[in-house]
DRENSE-488736 format. One record per residue (C-alpha): residue number from 0; x, y, z. Coordinates in pm, whole numbers, m for minus. Layout:
<node num="NUM" east="X" north="Y" up="Z"/>
...
This chain:
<node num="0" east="m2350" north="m3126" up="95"/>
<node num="1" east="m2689" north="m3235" up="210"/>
<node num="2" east="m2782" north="m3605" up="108"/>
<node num="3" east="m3144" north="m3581" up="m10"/>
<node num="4" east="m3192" north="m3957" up="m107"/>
<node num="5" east="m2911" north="m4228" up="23"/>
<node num="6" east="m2999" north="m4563" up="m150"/>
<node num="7" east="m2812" north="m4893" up="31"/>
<node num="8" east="m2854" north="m5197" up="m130"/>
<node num="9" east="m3191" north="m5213" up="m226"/>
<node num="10" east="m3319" north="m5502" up="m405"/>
<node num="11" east="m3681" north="m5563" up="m529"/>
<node num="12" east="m3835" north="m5871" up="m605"/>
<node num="13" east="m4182" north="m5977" up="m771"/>
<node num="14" east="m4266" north="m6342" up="m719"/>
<node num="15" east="m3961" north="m6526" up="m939"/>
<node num="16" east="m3828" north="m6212" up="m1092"/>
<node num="17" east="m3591" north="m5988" up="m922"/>
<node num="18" east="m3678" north="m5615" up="m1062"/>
<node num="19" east="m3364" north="m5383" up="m926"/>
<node num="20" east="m3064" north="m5543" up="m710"/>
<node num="21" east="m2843" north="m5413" up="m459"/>
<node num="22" east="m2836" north="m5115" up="m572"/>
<node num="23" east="m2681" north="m4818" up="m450"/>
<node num="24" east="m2623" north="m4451" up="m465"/>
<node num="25" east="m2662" north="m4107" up="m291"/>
<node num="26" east="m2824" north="m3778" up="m445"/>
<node num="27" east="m2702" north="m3450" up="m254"/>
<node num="28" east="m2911" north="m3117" up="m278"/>
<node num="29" east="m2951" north="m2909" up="m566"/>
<node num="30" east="m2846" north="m3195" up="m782"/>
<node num="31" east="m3014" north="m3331" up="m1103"/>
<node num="32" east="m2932" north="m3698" up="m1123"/>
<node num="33" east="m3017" north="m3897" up="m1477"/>
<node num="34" east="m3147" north="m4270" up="m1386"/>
<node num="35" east="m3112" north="m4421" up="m1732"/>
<node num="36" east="m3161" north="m4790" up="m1879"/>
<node num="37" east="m3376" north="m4955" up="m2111"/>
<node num="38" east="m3770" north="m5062" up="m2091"/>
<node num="39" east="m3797" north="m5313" up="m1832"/>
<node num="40" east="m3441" north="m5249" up="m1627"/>
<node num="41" east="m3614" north="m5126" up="m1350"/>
<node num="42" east="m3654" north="m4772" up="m1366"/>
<node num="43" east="m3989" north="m4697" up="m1276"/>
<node num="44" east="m3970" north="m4960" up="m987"/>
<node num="45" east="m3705" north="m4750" up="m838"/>
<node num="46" east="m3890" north="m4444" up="m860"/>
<node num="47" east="m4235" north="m4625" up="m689"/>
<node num="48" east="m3994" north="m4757" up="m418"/>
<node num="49" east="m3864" north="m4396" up="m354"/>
<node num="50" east="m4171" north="m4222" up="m360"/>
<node num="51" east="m4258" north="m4481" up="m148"/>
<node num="52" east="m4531" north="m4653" up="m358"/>
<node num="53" east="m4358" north="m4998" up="m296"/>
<node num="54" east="m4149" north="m5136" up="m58"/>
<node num="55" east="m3794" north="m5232" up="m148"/>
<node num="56" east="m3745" north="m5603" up="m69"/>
<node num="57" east="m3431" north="m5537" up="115"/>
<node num="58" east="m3200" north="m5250" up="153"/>
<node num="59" east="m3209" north="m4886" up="329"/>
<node num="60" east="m3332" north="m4558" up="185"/>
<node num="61" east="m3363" north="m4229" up="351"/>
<node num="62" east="m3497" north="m3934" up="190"/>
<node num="63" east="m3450" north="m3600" up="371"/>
<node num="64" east="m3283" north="m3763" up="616"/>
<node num="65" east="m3597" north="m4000" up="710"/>
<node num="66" east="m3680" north="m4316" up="677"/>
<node num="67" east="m3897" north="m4397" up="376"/>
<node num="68" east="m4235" north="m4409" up="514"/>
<node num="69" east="m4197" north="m4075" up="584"/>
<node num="70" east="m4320" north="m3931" up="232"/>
<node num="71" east="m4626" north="m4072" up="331"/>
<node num="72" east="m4684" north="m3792" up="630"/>
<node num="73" east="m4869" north="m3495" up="497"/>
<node num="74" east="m4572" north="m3292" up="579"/>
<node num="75" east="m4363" north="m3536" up="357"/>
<node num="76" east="m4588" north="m3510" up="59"/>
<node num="77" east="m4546" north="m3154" up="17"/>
<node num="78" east="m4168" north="m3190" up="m10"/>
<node num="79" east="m4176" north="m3371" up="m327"/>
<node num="80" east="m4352" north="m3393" up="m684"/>
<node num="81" east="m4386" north="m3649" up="m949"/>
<node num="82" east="m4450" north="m3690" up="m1355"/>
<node num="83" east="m4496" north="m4019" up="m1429"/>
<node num="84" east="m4792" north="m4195" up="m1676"/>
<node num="85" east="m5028" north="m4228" up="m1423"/>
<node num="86" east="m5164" north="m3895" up="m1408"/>
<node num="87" east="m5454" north="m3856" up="m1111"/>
<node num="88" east="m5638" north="m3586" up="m1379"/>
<node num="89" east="m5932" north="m3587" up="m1487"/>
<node num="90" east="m6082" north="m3574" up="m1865"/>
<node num="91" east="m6390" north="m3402" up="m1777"/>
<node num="92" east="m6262" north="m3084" up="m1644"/>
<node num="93" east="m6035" north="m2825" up="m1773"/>
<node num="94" east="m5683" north="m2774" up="m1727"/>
<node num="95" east="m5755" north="m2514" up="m1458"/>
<node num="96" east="m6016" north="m2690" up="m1269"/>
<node num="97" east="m5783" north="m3008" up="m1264"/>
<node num="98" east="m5514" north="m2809" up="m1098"/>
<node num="99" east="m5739" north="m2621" up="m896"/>
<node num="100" east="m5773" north="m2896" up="m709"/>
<node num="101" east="m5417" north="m2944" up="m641"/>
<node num="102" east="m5426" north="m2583" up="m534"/>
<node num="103" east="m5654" north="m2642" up="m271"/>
<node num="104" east="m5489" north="m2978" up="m145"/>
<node num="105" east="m5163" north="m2810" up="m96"/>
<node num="106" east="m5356" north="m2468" up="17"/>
<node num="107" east="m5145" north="m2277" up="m217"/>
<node num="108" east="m5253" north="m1949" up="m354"/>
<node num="109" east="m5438" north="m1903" up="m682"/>
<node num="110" east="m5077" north="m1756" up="m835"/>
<node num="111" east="m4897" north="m2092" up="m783"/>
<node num="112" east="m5130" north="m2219" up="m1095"/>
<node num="113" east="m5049" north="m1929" up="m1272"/>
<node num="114" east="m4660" north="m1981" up="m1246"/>
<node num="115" east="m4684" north="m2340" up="m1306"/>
<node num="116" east="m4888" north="m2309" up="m1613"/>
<node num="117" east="m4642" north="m2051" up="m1762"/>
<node num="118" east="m4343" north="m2299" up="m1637"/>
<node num="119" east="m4493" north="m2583" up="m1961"/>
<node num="120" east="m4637" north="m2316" up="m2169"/>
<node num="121" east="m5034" north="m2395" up="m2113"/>
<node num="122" east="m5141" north="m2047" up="m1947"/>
<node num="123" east="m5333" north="m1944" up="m2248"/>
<node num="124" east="m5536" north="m2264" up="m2303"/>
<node num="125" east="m5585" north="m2313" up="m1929"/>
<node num="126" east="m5995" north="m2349" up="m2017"/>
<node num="127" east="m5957" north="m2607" up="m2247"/>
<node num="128" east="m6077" north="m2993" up="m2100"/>
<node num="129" east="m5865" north="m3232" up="m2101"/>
<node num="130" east="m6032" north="m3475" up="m2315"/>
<node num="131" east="m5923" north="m3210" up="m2590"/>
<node num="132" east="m5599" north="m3213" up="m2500"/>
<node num="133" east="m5292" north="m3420" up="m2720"/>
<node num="134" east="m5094" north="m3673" up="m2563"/>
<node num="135" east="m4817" north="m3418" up="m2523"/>
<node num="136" east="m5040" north="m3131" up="m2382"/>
<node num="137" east="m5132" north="m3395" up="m2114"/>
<node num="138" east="m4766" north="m3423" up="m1989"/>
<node num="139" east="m4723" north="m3074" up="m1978"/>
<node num="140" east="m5052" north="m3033" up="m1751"/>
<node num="141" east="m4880" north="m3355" up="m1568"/>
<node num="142" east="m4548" north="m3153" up="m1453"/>
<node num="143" east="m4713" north="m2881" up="m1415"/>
<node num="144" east="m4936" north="m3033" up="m1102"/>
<node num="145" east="m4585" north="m3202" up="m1039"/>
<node num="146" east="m4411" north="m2841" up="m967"/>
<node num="147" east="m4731" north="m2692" up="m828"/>
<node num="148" east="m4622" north="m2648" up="m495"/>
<node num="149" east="m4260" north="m2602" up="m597"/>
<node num="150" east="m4153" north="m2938" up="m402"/>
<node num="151" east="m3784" north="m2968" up="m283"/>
<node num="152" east="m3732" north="m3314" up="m466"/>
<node num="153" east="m3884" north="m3405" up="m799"/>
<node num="154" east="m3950" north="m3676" up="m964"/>
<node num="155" east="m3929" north="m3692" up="m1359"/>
<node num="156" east="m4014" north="m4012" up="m1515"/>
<node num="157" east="m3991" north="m3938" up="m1919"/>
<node num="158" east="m4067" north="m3571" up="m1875"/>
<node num="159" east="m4026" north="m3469" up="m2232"/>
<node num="160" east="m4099" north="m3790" up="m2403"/>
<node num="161" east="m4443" north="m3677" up="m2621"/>
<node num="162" east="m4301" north="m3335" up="m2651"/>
<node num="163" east="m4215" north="m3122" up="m2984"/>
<node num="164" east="m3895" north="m2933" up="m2965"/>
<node num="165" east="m4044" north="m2649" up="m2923"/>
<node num="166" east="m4142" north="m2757" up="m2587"/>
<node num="167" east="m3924" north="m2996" up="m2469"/>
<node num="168" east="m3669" north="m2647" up="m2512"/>
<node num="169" east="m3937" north="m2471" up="m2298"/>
<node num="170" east="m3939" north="m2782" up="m2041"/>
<node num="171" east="m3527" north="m2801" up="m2009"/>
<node num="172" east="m3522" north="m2433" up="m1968"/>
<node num="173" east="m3792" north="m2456" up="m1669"/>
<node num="174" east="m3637" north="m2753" up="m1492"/>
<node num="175" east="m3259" north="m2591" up="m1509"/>
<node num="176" east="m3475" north="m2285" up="m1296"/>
<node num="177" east="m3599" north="m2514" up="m1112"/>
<node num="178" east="m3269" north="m2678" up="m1011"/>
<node num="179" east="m3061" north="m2348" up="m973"/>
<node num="180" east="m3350" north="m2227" up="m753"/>
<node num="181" east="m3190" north="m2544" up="m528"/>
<node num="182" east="m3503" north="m2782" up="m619"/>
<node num="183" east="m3323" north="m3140" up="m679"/>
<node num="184" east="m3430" north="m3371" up="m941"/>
<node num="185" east="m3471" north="m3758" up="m1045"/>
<node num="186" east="m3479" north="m3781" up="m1407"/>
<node num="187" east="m3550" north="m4085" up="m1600"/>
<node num="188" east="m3539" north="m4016" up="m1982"/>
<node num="189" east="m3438" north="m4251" up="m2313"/>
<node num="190" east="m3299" north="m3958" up="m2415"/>
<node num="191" east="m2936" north="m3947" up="m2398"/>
<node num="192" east="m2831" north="m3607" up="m2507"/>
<node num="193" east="m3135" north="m3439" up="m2236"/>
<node num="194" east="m2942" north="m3631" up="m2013"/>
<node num="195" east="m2584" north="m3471" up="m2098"/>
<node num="196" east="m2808" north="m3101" up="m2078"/>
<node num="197" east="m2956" north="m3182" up="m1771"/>
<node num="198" east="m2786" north="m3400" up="m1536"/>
<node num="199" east="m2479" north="m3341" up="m1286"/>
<node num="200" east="m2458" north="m3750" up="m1272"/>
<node num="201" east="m2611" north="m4001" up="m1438"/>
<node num="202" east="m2627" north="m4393" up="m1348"/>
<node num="203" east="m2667" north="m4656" up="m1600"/>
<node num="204" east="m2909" north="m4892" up="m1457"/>
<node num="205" east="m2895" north="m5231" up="m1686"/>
<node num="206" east="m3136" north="m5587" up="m1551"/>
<node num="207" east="m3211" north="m5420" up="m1252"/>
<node num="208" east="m2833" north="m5361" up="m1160"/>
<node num="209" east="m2646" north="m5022" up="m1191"/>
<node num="210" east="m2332" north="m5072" up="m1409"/>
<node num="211" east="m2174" north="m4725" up="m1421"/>
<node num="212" east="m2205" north="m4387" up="m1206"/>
<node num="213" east="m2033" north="m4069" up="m1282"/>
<node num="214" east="m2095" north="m3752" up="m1462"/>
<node num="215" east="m2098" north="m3729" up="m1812"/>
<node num="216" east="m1779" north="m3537" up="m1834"/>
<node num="217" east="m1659" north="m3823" up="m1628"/>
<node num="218" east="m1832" north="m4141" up="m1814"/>
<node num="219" east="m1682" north="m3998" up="m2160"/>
<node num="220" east="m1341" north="m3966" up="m2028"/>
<node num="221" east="m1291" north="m4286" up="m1896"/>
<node num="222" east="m1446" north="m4430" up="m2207"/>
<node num="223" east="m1296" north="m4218" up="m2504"/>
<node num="224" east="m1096" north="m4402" up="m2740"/>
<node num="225" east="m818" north="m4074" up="m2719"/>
<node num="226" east="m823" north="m4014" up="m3061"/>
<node num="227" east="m913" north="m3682" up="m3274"/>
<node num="228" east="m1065" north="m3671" up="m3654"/>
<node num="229" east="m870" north="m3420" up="m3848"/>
<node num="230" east="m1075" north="m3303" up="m4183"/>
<node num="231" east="m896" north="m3122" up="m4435"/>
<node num="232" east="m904" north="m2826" up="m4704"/>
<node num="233" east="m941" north="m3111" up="m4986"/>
<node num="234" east="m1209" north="m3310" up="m4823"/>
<node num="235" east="m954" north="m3526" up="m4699"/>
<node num="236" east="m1015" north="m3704" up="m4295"/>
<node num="237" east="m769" north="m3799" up="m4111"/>
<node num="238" east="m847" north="m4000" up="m3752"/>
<node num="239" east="m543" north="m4004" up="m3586"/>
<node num="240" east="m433" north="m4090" up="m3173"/>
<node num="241" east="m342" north="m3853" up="m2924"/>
<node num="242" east="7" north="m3826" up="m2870"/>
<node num="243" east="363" north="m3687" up="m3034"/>
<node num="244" east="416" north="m3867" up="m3341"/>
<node num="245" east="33" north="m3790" up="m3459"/>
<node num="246" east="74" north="m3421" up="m3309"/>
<node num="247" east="353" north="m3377" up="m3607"/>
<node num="248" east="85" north="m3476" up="m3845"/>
<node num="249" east="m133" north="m3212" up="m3743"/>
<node num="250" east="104" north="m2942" up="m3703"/>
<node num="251" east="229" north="m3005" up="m4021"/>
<node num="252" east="m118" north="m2978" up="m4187"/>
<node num="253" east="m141" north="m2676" up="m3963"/>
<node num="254" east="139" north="m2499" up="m4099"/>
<node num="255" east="47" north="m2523" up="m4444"/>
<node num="256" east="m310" north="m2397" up="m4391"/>
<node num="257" east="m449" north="m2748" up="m4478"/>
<node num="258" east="m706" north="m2810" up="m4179"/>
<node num="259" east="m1087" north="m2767" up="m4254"/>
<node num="260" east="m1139" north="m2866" up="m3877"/>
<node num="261" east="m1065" north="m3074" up="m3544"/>
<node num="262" east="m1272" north="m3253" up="m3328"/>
<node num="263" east="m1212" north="m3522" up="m3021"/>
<node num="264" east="m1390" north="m3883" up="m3093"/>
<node num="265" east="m1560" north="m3880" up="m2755"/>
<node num="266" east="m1848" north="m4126" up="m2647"/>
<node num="267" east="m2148" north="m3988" up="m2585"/>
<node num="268" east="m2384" north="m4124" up="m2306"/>
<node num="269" east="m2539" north="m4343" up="m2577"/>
<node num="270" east="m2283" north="m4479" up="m2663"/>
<node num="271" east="m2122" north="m4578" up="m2333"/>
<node num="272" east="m2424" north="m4745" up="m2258"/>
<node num="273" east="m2413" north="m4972" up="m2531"/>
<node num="274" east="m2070" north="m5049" up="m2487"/>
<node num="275" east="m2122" north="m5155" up="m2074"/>
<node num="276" east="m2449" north="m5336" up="m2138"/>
<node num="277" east="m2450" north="m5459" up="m2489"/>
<node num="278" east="m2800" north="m5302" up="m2537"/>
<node num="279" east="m2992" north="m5005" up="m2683"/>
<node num="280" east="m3161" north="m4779" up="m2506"/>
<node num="281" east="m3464" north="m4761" up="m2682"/>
């Protein structure tokens, strides 16, 4: 597979503080890959560094198979997009003038505003300013400049974070098109079960160091505690270990029609990550 980003022991440091170090990973094509650590561990210096915003102290990135500076040409900006809380937009004017102007930067056709504005829902109240707007509103207008010019590489920095359900739903179902359509994506969220929906890998990124790297499937296997919870008929709940002498137990229970339900004691994400940093997410 393609490597769109390759990340070599980069290390960033302001003054006496050291943000992200040696860190390392690789992001092939196509793939959505979940960056995810507290406030303050170093996420959204990562994500400056690889949109080339700052430059990493030491280390080696390439991105499309160039150095870094290149996302800095004109041809590299059109490659990629970005959502993050510094939006570039514009209170005054409306949704559609604001992206208007994207649409003329990138010389795209009057369409592309169209498609991105039905990607977060905001097609119908495209006239409305933005000083009218909610907080949440404003991050949909936000990814949708992000995916105007449907960019190869995409940047997601707490896409869904002042969302309802309603439209975080409408947001995960636009970025999985986005990512079968072969557009690959760098998602930082607090949100541990988006990241199980969304991400092929995830990385666990705790004081600026990356402690674990794997896909979900993968994290929660190597840190399940093998064990199942039984519940039975008579309210009855049984958590019992994997294995032959336990198995009796359950085909017993089994056999006389006694079992409500089964279900494996996996981890999830959240809970790995508390367990290999000692922290919360939130």
């Amino acid at each position: 597979m393609e490597k769109i980003i390759d990340v070599h022991n980069v290390s960033k440091s302001f003054k006496d503080s050291e943000a992200i170090k040696e860190i390392s990973f690789t992001i092939e094509k196509g793939e959505t890959f979940g960056f995810l650590g507290p406030s303050g561990s170093g996420k959204t210096t990562t994500i400056k560094i690889l949109t080339s915003q700052l430059a990493p102290s030491s280390g080696n990135i390439t991105l499309f198979g160039q150095k870094i500076g290149y996302l800095r040409t004109s041809e590299g900006r059109k490659r990629f997009g970005i959502l993050t809380d510094n939006s570039g937009l514009y209170a005054r004017l409306t949704i559609e003038e604001n992206l208007t102007l994207f649409l003329e930067l990138y010389n795209l056709p009057k369409e592309a505003l169209k498609e991105a504005l039905d990607f977060v829902n905001l097609y119908g109240e495209r006239k409305k300013k933005l000083a009218d707007l909610s907080k949440g509103m404003i991050q949909r207008v936000n990814l949708a400049r992000a995916i105007l010019h449907k960019p190869e590489l995409l940047f997601l920095d707490e896409p869904t974070s002042a969302l309802d359900p309603v439209n975080t739903y409408h947001i995960h179902e636009g970025i999985r098109s986005l990512n079968a359509s072969g557009t690959t994506v760098f998602l930082t969220t607090h949100d541990m079960s988006e990241a199980d929906l969304l991400c092929n890998r995830v990385a666990f990124l705790h004081n600026g160091v990356i402690k674990e790297i794997g896909s979900p499937k993968e994290l929660k296997k190597k840190f399940a505690n093998n064990t199942i919870t039984v519940e039975l008929i008579n309210g009855q709940t049984e958590v019992i270990s994997k294995g032959a002498p336990d198995a009796q137990k359950v085909h017993d229970w089994m056999v006389r029609d006694e079992v409500e339900s089964i279900y494996s004691n996996e981890p999830t994400l959240g809970d790995i990550f508390l367990k290999v940093t000692g922290r919360d997410l939130a």
